[in-house]
VEXTI-725773 format. One record per residue (C-alpha): residue number from 1; residue in one letter; x, y, z. Coordinates in steps of 0.02 Angstrom, whole numbers, plus 50000, padded with zeros to 5 digits. Layout:
! residues N
- NUM, a, X, Y, Z;
...
This chain:
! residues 467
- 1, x, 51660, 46653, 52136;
- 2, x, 51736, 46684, 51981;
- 3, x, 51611, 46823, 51879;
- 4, x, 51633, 46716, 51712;
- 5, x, 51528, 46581, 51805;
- 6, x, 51382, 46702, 51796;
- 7, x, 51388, 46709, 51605;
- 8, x, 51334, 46881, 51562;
- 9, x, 51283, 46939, 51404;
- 10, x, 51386, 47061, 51283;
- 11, x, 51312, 47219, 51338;
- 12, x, 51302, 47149, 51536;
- 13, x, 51510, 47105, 51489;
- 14, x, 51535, 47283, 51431;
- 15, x, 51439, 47357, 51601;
- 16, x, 51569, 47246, 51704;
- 17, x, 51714, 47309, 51620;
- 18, x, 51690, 47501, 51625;
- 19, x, 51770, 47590, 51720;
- 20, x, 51681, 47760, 51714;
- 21, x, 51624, 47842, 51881;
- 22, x, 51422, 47859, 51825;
- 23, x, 51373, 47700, 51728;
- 24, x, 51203, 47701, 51662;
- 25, x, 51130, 47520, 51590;
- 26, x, 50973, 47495, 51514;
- 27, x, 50853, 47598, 51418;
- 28, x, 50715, 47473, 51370;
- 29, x, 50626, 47335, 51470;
- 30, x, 50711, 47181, 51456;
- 31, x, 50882, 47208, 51446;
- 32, x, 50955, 47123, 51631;
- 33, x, 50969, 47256, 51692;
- 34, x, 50926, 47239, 51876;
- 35, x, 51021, 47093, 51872;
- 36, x, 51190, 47156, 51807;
- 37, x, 51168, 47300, 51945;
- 38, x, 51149, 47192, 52068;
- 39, x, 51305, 47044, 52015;
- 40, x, 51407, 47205, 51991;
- 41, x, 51401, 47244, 52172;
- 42, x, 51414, 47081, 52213;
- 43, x, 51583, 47030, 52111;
- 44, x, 51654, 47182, 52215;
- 45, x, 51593, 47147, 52373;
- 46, x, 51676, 46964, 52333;
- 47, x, 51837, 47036, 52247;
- 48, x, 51890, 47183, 52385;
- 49, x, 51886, 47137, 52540;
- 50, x, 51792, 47233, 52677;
- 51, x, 51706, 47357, 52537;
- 52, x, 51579, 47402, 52552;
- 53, x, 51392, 47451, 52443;
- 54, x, 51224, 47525, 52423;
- 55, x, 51076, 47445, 52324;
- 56, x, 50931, 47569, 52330;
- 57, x, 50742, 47562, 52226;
- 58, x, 50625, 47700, 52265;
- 59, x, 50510, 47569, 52386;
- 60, x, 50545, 47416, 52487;
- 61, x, 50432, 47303, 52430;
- 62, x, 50514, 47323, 52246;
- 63, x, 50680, 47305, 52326;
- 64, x, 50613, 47160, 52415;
- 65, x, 50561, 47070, 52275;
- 66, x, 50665, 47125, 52126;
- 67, x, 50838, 47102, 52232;
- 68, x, 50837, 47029, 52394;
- 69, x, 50718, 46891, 52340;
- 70, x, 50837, 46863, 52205;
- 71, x, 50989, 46885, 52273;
- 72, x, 50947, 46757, 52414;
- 73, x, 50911, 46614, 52288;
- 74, x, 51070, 46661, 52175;
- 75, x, 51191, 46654, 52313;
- 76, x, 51274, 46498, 52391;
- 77, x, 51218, 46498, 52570;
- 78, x, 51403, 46471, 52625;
- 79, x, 51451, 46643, 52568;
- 80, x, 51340, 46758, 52639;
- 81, x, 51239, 46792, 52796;
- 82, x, 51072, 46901, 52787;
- 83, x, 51024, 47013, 52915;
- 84, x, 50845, 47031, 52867;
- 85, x, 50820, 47159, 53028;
- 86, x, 50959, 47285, 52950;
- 87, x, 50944, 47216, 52769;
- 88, x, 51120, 47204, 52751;
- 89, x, 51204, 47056, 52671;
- 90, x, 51383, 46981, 52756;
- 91, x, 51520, 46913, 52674;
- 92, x, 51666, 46798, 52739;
- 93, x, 51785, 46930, 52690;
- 94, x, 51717, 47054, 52800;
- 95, x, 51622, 47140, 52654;
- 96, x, 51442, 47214, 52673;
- 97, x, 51306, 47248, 52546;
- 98, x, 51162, 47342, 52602;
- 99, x, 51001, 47349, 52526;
- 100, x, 50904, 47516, 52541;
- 101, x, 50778, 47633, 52498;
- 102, x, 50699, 47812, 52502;
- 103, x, 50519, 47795, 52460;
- 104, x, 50482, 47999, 52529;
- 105, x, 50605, 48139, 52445;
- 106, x, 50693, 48172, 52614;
- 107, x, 50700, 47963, 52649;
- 108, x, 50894, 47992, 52584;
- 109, x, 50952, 48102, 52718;
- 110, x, 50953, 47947, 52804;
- 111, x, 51105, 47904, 52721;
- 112, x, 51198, 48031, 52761;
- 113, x, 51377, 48018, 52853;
- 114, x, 51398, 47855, 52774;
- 115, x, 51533, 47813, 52651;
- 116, x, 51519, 47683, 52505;
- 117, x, 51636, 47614, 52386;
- 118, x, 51481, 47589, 52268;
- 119, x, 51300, 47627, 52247;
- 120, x, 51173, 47556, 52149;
- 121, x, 51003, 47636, 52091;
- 122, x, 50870, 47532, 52024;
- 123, x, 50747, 47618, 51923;
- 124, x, 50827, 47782, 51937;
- 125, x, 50701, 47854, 51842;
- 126, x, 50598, 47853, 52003;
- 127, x, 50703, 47956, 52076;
- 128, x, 50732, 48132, 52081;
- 129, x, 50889, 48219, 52061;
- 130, x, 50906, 48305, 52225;
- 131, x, 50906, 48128, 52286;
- 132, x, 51032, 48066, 52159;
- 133, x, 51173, 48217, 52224;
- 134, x, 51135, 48188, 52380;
- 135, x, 51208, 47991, 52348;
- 136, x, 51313, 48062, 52245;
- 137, x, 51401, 48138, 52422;
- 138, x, 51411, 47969, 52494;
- 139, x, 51494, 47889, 52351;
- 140, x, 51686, 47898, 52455;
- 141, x, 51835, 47811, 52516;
- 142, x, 51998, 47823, 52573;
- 143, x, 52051, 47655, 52476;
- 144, x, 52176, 47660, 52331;
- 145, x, 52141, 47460, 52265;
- 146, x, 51967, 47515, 52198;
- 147, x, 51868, 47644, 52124;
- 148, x, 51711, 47727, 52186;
- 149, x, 51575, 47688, 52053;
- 150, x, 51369, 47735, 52060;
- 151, x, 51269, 47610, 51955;
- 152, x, 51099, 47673, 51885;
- 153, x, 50973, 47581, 51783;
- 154, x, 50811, 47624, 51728;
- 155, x, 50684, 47623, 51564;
- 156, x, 50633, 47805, 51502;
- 157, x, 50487, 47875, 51600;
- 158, x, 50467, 47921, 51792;
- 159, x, 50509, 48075, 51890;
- 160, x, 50681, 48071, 51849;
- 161, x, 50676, 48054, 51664;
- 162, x, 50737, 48227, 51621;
- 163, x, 50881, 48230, 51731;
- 164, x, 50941, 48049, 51675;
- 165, x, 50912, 48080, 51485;
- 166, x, 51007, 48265, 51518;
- 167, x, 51143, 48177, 51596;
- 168, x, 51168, 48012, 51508;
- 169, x, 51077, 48027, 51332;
- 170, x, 51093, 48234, 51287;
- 171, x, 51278, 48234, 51311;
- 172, x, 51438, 48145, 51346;
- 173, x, 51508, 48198, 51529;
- 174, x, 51674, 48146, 51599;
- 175, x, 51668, 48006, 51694;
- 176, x, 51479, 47955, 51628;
- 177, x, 51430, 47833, 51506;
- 178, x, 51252, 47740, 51443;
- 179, x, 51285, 47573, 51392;
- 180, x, 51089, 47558, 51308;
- 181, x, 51037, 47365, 51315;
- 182, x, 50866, 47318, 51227;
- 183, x, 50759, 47138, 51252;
- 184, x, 50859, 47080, 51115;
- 185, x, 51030, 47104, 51192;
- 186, x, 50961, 46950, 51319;
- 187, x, 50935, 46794, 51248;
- 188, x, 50927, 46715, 51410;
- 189, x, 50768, 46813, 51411;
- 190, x, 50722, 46793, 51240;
- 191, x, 50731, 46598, 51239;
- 192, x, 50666, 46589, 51422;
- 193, x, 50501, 46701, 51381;
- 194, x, 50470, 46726, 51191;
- 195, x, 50314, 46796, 51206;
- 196, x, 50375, 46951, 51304;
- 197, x, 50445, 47006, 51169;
- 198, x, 50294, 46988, 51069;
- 199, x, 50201, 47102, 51203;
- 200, x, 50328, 47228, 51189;
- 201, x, 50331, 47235, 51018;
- 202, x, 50106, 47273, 51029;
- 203, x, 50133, 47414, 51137;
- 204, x, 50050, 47585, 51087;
- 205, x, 50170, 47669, 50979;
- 206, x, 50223, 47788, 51115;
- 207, x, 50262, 47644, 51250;
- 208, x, 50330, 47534, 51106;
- 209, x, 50461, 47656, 51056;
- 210, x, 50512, 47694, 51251;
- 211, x, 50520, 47518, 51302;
- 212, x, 50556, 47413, 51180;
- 213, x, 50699, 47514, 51060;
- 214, x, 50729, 47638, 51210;
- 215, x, 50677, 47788, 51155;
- 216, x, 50705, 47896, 51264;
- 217, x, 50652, 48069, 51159;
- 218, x, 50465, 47975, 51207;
- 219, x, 50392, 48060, 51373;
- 220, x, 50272, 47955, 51427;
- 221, x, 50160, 48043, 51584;
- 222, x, 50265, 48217, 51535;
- 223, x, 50143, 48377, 51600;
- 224, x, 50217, 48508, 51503;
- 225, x, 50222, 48430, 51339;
- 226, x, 50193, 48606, 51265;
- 227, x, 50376, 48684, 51305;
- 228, x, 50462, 48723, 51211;
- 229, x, 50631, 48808, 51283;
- 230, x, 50669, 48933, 51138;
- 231, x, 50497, 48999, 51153;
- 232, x, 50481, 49021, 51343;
- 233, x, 50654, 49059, 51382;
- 234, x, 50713, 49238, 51352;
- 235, x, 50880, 49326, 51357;
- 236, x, 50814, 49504, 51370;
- 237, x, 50653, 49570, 51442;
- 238, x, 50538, 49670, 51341;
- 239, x, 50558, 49832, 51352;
- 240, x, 50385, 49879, 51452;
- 241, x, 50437, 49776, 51620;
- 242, x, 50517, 49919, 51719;
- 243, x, 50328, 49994, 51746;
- 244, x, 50261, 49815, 51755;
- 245, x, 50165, 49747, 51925;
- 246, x, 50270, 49624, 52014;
- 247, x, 50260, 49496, 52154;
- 248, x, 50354, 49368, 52249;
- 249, x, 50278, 49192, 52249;
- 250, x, 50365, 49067, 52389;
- 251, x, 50368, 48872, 52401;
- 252, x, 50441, 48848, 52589;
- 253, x, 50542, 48700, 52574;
- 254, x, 50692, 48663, 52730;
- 255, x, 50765, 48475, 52681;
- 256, x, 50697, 48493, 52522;
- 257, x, 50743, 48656, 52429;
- 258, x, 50615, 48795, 52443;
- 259, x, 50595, 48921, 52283;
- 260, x, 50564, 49117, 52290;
- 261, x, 50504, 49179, 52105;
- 262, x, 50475, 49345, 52038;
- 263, x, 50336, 49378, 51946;
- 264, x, 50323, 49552, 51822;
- 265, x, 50125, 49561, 51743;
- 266, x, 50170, 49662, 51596;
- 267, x, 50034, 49755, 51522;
- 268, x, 49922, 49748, 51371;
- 269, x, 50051, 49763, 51206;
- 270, x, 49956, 49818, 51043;
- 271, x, 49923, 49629, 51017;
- 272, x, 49788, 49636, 51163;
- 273, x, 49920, 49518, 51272;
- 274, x, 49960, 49549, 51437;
- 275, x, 50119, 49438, 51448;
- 276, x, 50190, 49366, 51612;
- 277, x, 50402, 49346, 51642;
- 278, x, 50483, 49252, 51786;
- 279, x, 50628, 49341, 51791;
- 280, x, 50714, 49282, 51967;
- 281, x, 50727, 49139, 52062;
- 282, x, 50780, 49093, 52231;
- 283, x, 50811, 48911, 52256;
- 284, x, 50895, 48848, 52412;
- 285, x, 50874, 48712, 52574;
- 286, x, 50913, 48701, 52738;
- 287, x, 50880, 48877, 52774;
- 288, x, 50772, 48975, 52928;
- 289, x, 50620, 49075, 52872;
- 290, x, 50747, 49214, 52937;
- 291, x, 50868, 49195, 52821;
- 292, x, 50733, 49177, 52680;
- 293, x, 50682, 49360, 52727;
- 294, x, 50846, 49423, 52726;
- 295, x, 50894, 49363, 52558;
- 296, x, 50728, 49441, 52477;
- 297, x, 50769, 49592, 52551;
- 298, x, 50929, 49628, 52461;
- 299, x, 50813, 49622, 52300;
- 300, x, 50677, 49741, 52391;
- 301, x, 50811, 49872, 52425;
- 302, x, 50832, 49857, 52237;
- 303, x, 50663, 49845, 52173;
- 304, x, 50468, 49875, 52233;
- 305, x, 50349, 49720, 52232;
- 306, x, 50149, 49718, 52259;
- 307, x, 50162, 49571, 52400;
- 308, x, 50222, 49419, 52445;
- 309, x, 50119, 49253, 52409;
- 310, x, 50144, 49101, 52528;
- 311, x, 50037, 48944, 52527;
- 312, x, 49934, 48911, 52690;
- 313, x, 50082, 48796, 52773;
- 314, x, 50154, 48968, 52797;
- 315, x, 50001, 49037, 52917;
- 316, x, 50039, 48882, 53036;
- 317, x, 50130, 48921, 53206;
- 318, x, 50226, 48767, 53265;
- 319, x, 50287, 48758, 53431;
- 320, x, 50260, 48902, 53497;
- 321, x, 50361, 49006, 53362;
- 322, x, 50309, 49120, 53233;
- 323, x, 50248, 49078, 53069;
- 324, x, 50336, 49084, 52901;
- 325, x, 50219, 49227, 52867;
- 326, x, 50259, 49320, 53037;
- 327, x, 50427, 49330, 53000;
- 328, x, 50409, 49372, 52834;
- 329, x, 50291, 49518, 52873;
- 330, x, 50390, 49604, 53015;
- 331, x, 50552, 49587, 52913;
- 332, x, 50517, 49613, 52751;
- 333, x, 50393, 49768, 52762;
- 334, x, 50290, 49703, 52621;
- 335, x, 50104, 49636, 52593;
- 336, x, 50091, 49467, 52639;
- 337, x, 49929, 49370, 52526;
- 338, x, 49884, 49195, 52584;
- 339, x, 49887, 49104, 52432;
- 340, x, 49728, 49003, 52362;
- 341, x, 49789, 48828, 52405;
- 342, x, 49649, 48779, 52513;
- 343, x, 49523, 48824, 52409;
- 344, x, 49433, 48661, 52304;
- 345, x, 49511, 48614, 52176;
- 346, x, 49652, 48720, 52220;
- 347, x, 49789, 48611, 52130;
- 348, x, 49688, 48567, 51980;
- 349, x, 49653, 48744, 51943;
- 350, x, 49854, 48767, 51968;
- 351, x, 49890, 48649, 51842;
- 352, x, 49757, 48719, 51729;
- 353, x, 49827, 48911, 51734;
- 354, x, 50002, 48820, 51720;
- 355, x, 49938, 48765, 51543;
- 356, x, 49847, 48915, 51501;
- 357, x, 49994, 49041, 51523;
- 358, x, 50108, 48914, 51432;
- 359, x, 50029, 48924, 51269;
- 360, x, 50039, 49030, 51128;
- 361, x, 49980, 49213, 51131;
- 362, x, 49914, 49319, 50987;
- 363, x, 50081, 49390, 50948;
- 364, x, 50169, 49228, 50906;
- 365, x, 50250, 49207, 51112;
- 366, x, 50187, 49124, 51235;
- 367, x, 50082, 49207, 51369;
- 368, x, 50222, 49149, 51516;
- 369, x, 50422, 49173, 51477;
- 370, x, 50544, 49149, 51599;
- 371, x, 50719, 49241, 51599;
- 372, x, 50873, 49130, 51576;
- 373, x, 50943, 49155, 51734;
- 374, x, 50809, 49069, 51818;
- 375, x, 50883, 48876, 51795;
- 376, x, 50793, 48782, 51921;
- 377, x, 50626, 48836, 51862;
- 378, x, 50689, 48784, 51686;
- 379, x, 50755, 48642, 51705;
- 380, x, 50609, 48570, 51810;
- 381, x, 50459, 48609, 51740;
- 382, x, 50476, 48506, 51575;
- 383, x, 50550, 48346, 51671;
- 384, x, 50373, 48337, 51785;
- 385, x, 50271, 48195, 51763;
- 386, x, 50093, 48178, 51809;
- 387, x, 50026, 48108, 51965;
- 388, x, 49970, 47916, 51977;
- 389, x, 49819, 47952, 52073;
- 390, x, 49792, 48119, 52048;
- 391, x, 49779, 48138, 51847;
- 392, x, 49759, 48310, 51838;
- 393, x, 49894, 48353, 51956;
- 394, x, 50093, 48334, 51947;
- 395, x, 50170, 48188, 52030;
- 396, x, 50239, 48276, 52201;
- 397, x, 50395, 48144, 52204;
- 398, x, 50470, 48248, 52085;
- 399, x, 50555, 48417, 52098;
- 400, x, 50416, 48510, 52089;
- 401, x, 50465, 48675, 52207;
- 402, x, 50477, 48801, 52071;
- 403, x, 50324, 48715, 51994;
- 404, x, 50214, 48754, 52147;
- 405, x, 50296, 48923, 52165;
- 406, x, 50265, 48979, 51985;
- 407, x, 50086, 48907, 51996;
- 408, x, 50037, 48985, 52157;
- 409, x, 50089, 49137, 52104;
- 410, x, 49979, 49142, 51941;
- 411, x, 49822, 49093, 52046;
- 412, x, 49856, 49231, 52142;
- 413, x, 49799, 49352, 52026;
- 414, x, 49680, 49226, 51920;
- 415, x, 49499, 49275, 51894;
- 416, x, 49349, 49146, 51960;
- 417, x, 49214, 49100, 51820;
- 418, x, 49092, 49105, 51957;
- 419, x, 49046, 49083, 52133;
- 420, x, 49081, 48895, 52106;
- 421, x, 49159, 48901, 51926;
- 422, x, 49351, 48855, 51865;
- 423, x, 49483, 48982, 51867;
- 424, x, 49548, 49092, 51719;
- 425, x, 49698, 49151, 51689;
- 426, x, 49690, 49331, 51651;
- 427, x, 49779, 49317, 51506;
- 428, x, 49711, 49472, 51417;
- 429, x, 49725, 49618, 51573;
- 430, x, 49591, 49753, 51518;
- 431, x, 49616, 49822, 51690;
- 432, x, 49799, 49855, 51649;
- 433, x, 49827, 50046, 51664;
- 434, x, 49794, 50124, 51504;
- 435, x, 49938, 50303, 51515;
- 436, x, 50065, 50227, 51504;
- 437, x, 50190, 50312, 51380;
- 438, x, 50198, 50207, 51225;
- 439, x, 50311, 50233, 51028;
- 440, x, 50242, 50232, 50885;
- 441, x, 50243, 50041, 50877;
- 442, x, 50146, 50033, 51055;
- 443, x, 50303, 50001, 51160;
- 444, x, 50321, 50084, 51325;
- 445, x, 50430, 50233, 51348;
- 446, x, 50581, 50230, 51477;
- 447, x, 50643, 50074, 51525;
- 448, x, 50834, 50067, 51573;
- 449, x, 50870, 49886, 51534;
- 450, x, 51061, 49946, 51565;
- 451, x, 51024, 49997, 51735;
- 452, x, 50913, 49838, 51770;
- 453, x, 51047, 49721, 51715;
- 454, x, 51159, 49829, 51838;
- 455, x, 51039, 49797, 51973;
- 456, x, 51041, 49607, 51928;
- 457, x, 51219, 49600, 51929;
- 458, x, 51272, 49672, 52128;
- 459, x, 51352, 49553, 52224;
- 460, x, 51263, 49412, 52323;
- 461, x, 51300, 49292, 52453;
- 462, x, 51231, 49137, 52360;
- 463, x, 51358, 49022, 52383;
- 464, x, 51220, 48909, 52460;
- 465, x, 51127, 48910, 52297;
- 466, x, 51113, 48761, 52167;
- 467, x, 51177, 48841, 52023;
């Protein structure tokens, strides 16, 4: 079947002919785009013989009906057979496409081992990045008559919004492009269904902008819409943090990465603001609570901390073994606090401090900055979305590690309203010690910000580390 016969439009011509690694199509509802994704892989599968490729959406039942559906009523039946057990379609040339999908965050391990000449991701925008490297790894072959290619397509929106628009829209990678197709580039569409371009265009402003023209500067479902990275991420630390309190908050995560954050509770400038500052991060997976506790200890050889915070998964013994916290206790010589996540309400009131210590303090800054070396927590936070059932909770399909880490960590030392009442941030510390040495200007005294950038800098074994 000659790929001509399919007559694609001009933008669906251009997505054929590229020959970049990453191609990204779409950008606004209505463009064809699941379709050119899918007659991509299938004009492949057809041209090189014995190739072989993936076809993933987030669920089944949307693969099921936006592709296999599809597919099966596009496709002569002489040219194919359908294994609807495996879900893999046959072709007389010995080529194979499979359809597939990873509805849970660790569904793509599955995947693993394999090797595919091409993959293509639906919706990617429902997908989270840690999924998308992961298929990135799978995206091989040993063949020199084609070229590996990964096929995304998506509207703005979704988990994976911030990673896709960083990627794709921000700036121009080698080997990526974004071929951006709107309603109007499809006038199989247009004359087929006028009036769906008529709903489009009645959309509230926000979803109008995002799925009609593309927009993809418009969040829709974003958490954090307060951050703003030049305000709450710093280069240098103020000068009072060597006599600040600090803690360790932990995420455990195995197959998905697990974050360690450090926490420093400054105390009350002559504004009246007790300011908080993230200032490390620990973000890796597939790692034993043992070699957690060894990593953290390099930095406790370095610096003091008031305790450890773990959520309650950590308290659980499975199989007979210790817990997270056991471990963590006997090797790391350090107060272990359960954190508050059992507690009712216990995410909402995360979520709520979240906000709280985001916004803007007395002095001009925000009440929570994070140092720049702490790039997982930074990139993440301002790509969540919220939840679908949950409204007043993040959507958990995203990468939300340092998220819970950070938040669990700031409920740790929250204040209750009363017996029954929300949490408070204790944005304002009046319990903060008052002798501490202080300038003329109500800075404290004898900080070595040399010395703690020397302590930063020692050498780590990290090589296991995302960035």
């Amino acid at each position: 079947m000659d790929i001509i016969t399919l007559q694609p439009n001009k933008k669906q011509l251009e997505f054929f002919a590229a020959q970049d690694k990453y191609l990204f199509y779409g950008g606004a509802k209505g463009g064809g785009k699941s379709w050119c994704v899918r007659w991509k892989q299938i004009h492949r599968r057809l041209k090189y013989p014995k190739s072989r490729g993936l076809l993933l959406r987030r669920t089944y039942p949307e693969l099921l009906r936006t592709h296999i559906e599809k597919v099966l009523q596009e496709l002569p039946r002489d040219i194919y057979k359908y294994d609807s057990q495996k879900h893999f379609l046959y072709f007389p040339n010995g080529s194979v496409l499979e359809f597939g999908s990873c509805q849970y965050e660790q569904d793509v391990k599955q995947y693993q081992g394999a090797e595919y000449d091409d993959i293509g991701i639906d919706e990617v925008t429902q997908f989270t990045e840690h999924q998308f490297n992961i298929l990135k790894s799978i995206l091989r072959t040993t063949r020199s008559d084609l070229k590996t290619q990964m096929y995304l397509a998506a509207n703005p929106g979704g988990v994976g919004h911030g990673w896709i628009k960083r990627l794709f829209i921000d700036q121009v990678l080698p080997d990526h492009k974004y071929i951006p197709a709107r309603v109007y580039d499809n006038p199989v569409l247009m004359e087929a269904d006028p009036e769906y371009v008529k709903q489009l265009e009645n959309l509230p402003e926000a979803l109008r902008r995002a799925y009609l023209e593309g927009d993809w500067d418009i969040f829709e479902g974003q958490v954090f819409g307060e951050w703003r990275r030049e305000k709450h991420v710093v280069t240098n630390l103020d000068t009072s943090f060597k006599l600040c309190k600090k803690i360790i908050s932990f995420d455990w995560g195995y197959n998905a990465p697990g974050c360690a954050l450090w926490l420093a509770y400054a105390p009350e400038n002559q504004f009246g603001v007790s300011r908080i500052y993230v200032y490390r991060e620990l973000y890796q997976n597939q790692k034993t609570p043992e070699q957690w506790a060894k990593e953290i200890k390099q930095y406790l050889q370095v610096e003091e901390v008031d305790y450890i915070v773990l959520p309650h998964d950590c308290f659980a013994k499975l199989g007979g073994r210790d817990s997270i916290a056991d471990v963590f206790r006997r090797e790391l010589g350090i107060p272990i606090r359960p954190g508050r996540t059992l507690q009712k309400d216990a995410r909402k009131n995360r979520l709520a401090l979240t906000h709280q210590y985001l916004s803007q303090a007395a002095d001009g800054k925000p009440y929570l900055q994070i140092y720049v070396t702490c790039k997982n927590t930074i990139r993440t936070l301002p790509e969540l979305v919220y939840s679908v059932t949950e409204l007043e909770d993040v959507n958990t399909d995203g990468e939300d590690h340092a998220y819970d880490a950070l938040s669990l960590g700031l409920l740790s030392t929250a204040i209750y309203a009363g017996k029954s009442g929300p949490v408070k941030a204790e944005l304002n510390d009046k319990t903060a010690d008052k002798h501490f040495p202080v300038d003329e200007k109500g800075e404290i005294i004898g900080f070595d910000l040399d010395k703690f950038k020397e302590a930063m800098q020692q050498p780590k074994n990290r090589s296991w580390e995302y960035f």
